[in-house]
Residue frames as a rotation matrix with the C-alpha (Angstrom) as fourth column:
UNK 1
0.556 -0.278 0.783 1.30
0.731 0.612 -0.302 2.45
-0.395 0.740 0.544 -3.61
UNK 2
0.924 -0.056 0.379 2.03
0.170 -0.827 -0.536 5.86
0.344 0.559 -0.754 -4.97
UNK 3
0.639 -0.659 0.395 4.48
-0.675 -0.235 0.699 7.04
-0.368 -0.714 -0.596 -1.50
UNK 4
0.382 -0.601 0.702 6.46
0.276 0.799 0.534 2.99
-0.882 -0.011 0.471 -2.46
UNK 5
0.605 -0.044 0.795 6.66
0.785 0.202 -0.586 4.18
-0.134 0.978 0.157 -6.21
UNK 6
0.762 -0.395 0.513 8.40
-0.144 -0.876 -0.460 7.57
0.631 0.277 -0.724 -5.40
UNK 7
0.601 -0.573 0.557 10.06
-0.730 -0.109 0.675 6.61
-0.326 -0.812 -0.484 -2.55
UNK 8
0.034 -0.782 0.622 11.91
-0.015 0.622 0.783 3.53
-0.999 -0.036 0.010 -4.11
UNK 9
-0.337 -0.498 -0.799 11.54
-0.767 -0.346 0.540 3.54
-0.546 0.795 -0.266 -7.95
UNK 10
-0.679 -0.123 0.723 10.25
0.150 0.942 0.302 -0.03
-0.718 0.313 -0.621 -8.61
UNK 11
-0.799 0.558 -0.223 8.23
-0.257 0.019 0.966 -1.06
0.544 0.829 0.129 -11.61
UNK 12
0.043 0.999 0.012 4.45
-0.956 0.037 0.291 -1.23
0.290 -0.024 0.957 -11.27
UNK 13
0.225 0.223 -0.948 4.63
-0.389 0.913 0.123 -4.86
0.893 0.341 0.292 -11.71
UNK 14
-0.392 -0.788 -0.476 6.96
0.304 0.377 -0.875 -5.22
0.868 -0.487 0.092 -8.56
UNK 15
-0.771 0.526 0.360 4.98
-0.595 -0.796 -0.111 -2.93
0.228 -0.300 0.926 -6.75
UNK 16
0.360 0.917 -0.171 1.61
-0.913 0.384 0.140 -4.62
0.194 0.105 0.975 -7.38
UNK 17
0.474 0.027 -0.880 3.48
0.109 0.990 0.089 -8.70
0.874 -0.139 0.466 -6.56
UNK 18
-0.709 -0.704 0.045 4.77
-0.233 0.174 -0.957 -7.65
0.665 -0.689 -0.287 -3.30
UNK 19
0.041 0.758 -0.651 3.51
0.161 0.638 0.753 -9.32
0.986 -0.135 -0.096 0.24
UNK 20
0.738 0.118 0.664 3.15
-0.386 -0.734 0.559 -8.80
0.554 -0.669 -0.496 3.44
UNK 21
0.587 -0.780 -0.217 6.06
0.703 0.358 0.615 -10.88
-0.402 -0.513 0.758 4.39
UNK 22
0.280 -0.791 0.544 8.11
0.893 0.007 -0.449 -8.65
0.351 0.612 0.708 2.27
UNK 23
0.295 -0.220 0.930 8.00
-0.205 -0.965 -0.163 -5.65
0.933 -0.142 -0.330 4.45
UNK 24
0.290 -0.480 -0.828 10.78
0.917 0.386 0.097 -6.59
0.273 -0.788 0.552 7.20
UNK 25
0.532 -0.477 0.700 12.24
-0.696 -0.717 0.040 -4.72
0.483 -0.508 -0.713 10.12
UNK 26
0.731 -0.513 -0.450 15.29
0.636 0.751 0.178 -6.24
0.246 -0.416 0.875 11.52
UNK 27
0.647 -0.698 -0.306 18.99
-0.083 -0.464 0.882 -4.84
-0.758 -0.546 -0.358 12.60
UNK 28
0.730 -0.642 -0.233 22.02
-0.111 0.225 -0.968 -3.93
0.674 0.733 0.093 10.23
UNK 29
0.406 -0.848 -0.340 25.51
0.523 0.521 -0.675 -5.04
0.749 0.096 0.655 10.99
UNK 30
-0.612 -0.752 0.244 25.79
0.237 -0.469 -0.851 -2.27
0.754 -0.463 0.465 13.34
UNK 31
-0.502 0.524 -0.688 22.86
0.843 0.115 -0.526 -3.24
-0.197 -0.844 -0.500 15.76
UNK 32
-0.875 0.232 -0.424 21.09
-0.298 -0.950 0.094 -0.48
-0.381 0.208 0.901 14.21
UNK 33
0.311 0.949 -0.061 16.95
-0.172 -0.007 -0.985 -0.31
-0.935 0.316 0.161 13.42
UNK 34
-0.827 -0.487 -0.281 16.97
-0.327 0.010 0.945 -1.36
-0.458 0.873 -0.167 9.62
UNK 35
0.189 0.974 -0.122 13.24
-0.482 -0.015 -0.876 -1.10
-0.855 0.225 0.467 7.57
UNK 36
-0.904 -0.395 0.161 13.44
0.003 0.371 0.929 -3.49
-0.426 0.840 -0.335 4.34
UNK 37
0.452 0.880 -0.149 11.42
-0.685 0.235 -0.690 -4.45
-0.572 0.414 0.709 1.20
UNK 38
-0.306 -0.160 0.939 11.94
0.334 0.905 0.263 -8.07
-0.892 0.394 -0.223 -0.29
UNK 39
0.158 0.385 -0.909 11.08
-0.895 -0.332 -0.296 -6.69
-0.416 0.861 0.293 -4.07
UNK 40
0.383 -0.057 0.922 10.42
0.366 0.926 -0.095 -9.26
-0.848 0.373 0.375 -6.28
UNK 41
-0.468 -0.814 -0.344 12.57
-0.064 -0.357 0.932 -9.11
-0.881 0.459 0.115 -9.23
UNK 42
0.592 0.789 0.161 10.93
0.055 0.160 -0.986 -8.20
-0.804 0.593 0.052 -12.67
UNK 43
0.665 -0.495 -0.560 12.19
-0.708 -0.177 -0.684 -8.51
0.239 0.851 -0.468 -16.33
UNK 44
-0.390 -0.805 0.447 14.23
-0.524 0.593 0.611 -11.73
-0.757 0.004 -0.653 -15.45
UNK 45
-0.046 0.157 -0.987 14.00
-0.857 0.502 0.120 -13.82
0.514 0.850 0.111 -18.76
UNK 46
-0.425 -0.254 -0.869 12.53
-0.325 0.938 -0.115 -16.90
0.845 0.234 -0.481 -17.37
UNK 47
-0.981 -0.055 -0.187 11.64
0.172 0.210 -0.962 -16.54
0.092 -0.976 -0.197 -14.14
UNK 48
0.040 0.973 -0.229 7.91
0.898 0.065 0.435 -17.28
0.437 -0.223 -0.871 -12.49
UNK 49
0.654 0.640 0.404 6.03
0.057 -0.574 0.817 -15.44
0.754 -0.511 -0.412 -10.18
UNK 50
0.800 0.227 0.556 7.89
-0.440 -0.408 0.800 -14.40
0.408 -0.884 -0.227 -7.27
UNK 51
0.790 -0.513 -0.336 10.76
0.477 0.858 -0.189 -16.96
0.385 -0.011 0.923 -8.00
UNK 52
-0.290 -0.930 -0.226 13.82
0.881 -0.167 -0.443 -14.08
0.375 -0.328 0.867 -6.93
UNK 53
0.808 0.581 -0.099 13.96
0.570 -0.726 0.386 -10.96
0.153 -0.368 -0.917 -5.27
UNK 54
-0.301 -0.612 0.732 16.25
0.115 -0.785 -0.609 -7.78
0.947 -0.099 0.307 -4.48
UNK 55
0.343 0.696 -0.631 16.13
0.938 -0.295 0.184 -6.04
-0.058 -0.654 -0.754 -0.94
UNK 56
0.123 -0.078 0.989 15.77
0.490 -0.862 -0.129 -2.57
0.863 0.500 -0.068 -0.52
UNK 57
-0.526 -0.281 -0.803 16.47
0.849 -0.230 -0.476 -0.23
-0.051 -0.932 0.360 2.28
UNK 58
-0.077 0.654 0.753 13.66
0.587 -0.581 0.564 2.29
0.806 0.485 -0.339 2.96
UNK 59
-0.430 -0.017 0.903 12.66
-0.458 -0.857 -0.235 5.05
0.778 -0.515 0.361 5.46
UNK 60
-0.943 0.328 -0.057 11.03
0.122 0.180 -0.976 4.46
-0.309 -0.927 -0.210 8.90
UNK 61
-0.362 0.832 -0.420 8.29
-0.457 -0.551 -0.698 6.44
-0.812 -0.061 0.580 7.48
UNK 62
-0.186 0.331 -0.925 7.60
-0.959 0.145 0.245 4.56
0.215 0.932 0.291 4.52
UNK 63
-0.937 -0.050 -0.347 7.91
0.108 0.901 -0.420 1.32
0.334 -0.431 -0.839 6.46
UNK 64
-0.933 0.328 0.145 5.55
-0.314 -0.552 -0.772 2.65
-0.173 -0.766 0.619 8.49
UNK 65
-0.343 0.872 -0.349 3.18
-0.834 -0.454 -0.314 3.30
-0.432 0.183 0.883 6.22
UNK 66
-0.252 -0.099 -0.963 3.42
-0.799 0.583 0.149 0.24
0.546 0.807 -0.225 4.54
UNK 67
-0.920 -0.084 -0.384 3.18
0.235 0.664 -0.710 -1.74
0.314 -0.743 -0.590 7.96
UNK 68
-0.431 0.869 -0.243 -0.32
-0.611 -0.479 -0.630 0.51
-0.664 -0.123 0.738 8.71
UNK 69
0.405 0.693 -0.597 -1.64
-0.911 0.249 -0.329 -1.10
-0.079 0.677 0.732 5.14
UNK 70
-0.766 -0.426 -0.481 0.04
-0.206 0.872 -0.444 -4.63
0.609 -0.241 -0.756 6.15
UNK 71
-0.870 0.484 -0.090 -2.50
0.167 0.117 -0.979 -4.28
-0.464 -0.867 -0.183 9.25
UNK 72
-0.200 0.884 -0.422 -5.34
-0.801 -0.396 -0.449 -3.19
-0.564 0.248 0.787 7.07
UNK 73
0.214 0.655 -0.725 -5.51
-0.913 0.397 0.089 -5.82
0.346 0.643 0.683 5.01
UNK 74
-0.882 -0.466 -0.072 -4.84
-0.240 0.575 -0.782 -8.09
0.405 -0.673 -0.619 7.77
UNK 75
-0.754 0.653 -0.064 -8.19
-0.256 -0.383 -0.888 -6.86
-0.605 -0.653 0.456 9.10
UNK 76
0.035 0.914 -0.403 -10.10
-0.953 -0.091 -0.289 -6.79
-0.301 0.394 0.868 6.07
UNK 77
-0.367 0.020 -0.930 -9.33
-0.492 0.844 0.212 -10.63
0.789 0.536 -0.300 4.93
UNK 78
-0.981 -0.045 -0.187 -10.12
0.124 0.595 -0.794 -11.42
0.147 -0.803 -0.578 8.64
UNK 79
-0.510 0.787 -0.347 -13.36
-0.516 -0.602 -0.609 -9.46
-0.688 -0.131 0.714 8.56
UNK 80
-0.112 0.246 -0.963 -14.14
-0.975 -0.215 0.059 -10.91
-0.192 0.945 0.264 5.41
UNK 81
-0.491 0.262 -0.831 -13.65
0.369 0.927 0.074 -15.19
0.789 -0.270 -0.551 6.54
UNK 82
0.511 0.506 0.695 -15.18
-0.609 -0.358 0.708 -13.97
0.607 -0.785 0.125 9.91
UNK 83
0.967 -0.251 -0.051 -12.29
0.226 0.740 0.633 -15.97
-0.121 -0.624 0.772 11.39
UNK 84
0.389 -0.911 -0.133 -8.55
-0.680 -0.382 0.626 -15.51
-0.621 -0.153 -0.769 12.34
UNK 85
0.898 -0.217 -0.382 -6.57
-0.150 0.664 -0.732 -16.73
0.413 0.715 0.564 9.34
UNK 86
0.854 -0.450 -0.261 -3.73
0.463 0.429 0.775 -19.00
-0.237 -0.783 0.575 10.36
UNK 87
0.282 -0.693 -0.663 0.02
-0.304 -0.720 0.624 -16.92
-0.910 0.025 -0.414 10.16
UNK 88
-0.310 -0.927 0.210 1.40
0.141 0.173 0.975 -18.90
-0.940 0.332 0.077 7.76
UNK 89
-0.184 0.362 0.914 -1.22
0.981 0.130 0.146 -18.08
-0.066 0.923 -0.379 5.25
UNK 90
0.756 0.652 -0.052 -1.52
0.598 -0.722 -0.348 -14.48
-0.265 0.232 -0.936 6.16
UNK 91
0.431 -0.891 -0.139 1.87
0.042 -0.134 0.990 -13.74
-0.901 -0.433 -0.020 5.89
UNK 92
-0.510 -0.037 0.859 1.29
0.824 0.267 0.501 -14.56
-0.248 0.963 -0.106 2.18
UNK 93
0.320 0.924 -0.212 -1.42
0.763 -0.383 -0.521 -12.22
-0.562 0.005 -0.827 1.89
UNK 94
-0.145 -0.480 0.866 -0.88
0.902 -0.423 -0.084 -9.50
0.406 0.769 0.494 -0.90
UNK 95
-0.594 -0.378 -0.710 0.43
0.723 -0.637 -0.266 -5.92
-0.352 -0.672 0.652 0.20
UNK 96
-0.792 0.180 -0.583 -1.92
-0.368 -0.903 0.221 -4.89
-0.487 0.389 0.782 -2.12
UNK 97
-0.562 0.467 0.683 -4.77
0.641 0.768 0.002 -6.99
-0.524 0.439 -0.730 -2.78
UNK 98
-0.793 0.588 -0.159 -7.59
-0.394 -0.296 0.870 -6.80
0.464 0.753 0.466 -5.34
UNK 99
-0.761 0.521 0.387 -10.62
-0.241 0.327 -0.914 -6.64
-0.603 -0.788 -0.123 -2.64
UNK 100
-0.052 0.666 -0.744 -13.07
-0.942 0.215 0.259 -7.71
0.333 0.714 0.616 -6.29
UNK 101
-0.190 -0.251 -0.949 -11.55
-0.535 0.837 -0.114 -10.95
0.823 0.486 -0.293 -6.39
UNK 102
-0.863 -0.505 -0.004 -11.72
-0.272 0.472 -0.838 -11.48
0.425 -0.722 -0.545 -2.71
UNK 103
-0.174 0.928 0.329 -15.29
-0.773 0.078 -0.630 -11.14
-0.610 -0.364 0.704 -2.32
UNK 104
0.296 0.322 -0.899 -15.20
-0.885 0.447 -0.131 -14.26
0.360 0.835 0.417 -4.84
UNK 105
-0.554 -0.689 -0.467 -12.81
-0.044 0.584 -0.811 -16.31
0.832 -0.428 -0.354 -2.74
UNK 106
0.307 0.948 0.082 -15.43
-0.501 0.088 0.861 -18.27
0.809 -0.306 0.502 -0.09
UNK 107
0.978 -0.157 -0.140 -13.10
0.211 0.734 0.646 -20.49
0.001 -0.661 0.750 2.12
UNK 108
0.667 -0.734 0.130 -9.85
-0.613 -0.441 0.655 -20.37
-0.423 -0.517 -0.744 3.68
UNK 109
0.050 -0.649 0.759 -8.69
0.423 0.702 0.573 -23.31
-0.905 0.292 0.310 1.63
UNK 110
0.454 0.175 0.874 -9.32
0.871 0.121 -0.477 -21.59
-0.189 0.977 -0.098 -1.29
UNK 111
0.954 -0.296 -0.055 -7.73
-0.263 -0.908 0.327 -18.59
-0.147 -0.297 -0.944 -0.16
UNK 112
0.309 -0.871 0.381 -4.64
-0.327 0.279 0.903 -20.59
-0.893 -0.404 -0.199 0.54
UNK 113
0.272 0.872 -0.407 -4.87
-0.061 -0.406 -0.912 -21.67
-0.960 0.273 -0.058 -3.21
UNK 114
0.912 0.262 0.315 -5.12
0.374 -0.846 -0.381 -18.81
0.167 0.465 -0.869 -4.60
UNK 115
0.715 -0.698 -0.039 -1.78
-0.603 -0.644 0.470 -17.30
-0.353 -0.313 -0.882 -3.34
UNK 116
-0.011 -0.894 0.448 0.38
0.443 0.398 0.804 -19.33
-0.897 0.208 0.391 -5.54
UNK 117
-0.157 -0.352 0.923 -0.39
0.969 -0.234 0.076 -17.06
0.189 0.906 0.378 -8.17
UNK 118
-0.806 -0.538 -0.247 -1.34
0.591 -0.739 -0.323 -13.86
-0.008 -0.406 0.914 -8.64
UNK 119
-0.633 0.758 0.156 -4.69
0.448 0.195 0.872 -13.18
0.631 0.622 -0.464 -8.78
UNK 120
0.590 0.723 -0.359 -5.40
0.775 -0.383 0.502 -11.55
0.226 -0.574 -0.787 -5.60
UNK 121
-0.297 -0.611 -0.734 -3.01
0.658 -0.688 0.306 -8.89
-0.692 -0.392 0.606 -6.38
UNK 122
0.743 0.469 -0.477 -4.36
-0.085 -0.641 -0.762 -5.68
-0.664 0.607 -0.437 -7.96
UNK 123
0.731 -0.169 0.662 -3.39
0.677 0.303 -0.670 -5.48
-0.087 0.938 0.336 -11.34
UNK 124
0.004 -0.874 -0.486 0.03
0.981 -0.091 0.172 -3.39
-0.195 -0.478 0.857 -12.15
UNK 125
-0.432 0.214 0.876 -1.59
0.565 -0.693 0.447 -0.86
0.703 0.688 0.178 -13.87
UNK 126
0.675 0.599 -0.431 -3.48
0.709 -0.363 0.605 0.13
0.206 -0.714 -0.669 -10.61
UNK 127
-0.075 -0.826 -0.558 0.03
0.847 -0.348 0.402 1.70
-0.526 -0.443 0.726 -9.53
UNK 128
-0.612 -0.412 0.675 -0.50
0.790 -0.278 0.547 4.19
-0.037 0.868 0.495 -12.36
UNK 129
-0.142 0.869 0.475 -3.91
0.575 -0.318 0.754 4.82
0.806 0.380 -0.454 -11.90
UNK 130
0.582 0.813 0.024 -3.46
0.627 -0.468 0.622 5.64
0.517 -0.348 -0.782 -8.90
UNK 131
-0.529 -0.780 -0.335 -0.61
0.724 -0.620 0.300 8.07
-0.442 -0.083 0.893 -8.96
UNK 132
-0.720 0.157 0.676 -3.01
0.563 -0.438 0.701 9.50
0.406 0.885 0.226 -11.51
UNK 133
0.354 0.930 0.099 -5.88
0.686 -0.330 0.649 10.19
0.636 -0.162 -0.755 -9.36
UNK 134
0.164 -0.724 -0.670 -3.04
0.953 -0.059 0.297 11.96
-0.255 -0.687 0.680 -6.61
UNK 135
-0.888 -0.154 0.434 -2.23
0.372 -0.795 0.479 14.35
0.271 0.586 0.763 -9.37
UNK 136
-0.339 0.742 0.579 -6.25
0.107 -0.581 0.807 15.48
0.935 0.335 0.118 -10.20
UNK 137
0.353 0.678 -0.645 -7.36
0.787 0.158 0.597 15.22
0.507 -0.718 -0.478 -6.49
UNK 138
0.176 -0.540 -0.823 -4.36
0.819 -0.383 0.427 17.26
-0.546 -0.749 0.375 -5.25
UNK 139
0.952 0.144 -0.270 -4.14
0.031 -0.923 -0.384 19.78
-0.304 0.358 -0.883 -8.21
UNK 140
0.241 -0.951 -0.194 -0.90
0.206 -0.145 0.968 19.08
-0.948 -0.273 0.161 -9.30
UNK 141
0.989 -0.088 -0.117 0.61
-0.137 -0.263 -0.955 21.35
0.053 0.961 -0.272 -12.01
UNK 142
0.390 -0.864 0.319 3.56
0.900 0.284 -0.332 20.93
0.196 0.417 0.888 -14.00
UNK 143
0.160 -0.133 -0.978 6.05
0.315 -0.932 0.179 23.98
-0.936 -0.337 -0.107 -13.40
UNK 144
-0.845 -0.532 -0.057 6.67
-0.074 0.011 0.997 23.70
-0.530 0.847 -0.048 -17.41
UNK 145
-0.832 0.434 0.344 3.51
0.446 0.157 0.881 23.20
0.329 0.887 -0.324 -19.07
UNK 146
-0.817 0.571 0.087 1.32
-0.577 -0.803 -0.146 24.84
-0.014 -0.170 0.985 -16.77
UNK 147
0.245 0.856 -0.454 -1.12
-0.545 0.510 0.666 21.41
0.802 0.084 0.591 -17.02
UNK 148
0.834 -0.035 0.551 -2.25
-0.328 0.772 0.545 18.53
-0.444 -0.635 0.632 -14.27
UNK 149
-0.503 -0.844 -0.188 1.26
-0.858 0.460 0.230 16.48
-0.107 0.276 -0.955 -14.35
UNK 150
0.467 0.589 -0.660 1.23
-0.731 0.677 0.086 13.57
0.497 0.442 0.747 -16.48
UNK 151
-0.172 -0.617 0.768 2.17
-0.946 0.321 0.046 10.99
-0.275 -0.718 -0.639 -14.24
UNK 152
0.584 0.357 -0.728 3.10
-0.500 0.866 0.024 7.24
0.639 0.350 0.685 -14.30
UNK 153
0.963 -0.255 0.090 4.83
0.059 0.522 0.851 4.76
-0.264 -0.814 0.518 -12.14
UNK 154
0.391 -0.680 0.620 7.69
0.916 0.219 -0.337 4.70
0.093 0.700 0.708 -14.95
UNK 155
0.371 -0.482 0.794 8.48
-0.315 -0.869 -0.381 8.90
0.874 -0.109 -0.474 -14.26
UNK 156
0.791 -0.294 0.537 9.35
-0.612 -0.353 0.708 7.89
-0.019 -0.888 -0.459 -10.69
UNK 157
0.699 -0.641 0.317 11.81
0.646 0.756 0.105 5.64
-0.307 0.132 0.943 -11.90
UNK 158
0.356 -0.347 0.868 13.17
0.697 -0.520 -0.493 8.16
0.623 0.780 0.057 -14.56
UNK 159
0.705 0.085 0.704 13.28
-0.039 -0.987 0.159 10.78
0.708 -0.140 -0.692 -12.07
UNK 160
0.723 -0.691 -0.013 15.04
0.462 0.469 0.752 8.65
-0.514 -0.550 0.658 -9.41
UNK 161
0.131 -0.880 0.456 17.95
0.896 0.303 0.326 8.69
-0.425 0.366 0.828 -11.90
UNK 162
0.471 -0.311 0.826 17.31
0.285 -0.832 -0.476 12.26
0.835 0.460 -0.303 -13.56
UNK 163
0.924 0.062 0.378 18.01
-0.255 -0.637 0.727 13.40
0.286 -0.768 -0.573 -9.82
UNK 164
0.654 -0.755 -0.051 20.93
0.275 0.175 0.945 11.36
-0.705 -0.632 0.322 -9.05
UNK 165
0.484 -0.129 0.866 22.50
0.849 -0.170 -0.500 12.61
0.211 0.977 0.027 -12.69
UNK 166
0.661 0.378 0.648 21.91
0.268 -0.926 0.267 15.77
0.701 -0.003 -0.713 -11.28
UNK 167
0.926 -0.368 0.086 23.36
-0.205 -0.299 0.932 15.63
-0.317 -0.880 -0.352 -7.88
UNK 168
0.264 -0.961 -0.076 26.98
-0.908 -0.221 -0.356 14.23
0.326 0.163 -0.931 -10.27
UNK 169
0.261 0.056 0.964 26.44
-0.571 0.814 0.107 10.67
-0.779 -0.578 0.244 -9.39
UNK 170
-0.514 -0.846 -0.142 28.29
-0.685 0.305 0.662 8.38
-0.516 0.437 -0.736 -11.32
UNK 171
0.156 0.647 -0.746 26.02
-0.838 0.487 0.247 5.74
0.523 0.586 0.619 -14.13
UNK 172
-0.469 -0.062 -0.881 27.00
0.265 0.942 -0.207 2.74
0.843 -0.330 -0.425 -11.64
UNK 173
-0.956 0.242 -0.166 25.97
0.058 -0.399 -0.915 4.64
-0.288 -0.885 0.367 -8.61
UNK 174
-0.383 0.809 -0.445 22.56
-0.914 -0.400 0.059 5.89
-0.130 0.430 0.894 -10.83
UNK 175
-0.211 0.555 -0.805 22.04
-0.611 0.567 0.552 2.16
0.763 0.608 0.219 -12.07
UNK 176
-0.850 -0.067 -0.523 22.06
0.247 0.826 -0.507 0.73
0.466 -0.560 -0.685 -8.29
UNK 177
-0.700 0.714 -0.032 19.24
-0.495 -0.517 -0.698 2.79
-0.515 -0.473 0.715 -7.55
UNK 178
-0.268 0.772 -0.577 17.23
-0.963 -0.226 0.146 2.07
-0.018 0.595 0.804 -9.90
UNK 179
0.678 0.520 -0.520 18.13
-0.421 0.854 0.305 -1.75
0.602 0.012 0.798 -9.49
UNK 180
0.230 -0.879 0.418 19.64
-0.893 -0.361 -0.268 -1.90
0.387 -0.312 -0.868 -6.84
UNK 181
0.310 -0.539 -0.783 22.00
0.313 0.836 -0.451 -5.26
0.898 -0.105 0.428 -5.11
UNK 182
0.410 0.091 0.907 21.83
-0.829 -0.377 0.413 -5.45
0.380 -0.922 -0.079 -1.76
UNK 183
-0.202 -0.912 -0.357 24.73
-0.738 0.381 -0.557 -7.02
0.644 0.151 -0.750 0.21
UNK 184
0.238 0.710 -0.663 22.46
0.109 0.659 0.745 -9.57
0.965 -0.250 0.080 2.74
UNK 185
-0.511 -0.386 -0.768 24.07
0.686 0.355 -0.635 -8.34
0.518 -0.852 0.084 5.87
UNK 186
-0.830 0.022 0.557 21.32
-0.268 -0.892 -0.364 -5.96
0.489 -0.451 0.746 6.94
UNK 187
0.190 0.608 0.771 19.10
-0.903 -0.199 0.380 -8.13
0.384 -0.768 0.512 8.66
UNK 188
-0.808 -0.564 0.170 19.74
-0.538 0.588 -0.604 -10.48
0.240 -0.579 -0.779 11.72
């Protein structure tokens, strides 16, 4: 969660409603390897659960990792019906789930459900918490205050943009990071 929050900027909220369909690998326009994330879109006045999205281009390595914890909780919901769930329901399956709720969730019909809302996705605040534990586990000090850095999902946003500021990037260039509009021709 932490690696997705630095590595792309989204809000917690986005973060914590994505699935495992939403981490694609396909080809851009030049027949090139291309790693996406389907982000659902937050802060839209009006809009449900999951109702629009954005895609992002990300690293190999962040795919990766994200495709590793795609397979893990592939495993642990299978482990957990003691039976192969069918694709079209695991494919739903949150990229992050809340494994509380799942030990509550007895049958595959109820599983299926369940995944029109959000309830088996950890809560967005998890994203925070656990940037937070990152900080005290690893020792991280501020180079300015000389304390554990205070960290939230919201600084890796901020910082996104302090950095592109920095590098002389332009406030349209600075605001597609941060939300960014992607042009649909990068996957075949």
């Amino acid at each position: 969660m932490s690696l997705m929050a630095s590595g792309t900027g989204r809000r917690e909220i986005q973060i914590s409603h994505m699935r495992l369909k939403d981490v694609l690998q396909g080809q851009n326009h030049k027949n090139e390897a291309a790693y996406i994330l389907n982000i659902p879109k937050a802060k839209q006045r009006g809009a449900t659960f999951r109702s629009s999205f954005n895609q992002l281009q990300i690293t190999e390595e962040l795919w990766t990792i994200l495709n590793m914890q795609s397979n893990a909780v592939k495993k642990r919901f299978s482990e957990h019906f003691k039976t192969t769930i069918p694709s079209h329901i695991l494919i739903e399956l949150p990229l992050f789930p809340d494994y509380q709720v799942l030990h509550e969730v007895d049958s595959i019909s109820k599983l299926e459900s369940l995944l029109s809302v959000d309830i088996l996705h950890i809560a967005s605040k998890t994203v925070t918490v656990s940037a937070k534990k990152i900080v005290q586990v690893a020792n991280i000090y501020s180079e300015r205050t000389g304390e554990l850095l205070k960290m939230t999902s919201r600084r890796f946003r901020y910082t996104t943009g302090t950095r592109a500021a920095r590098e002389g990037f332009g406030v349209m260039i600075i605001a597609e990071l941060i939300c960014p509009r992607f042009d649909g021709h990068l996957l075949t």
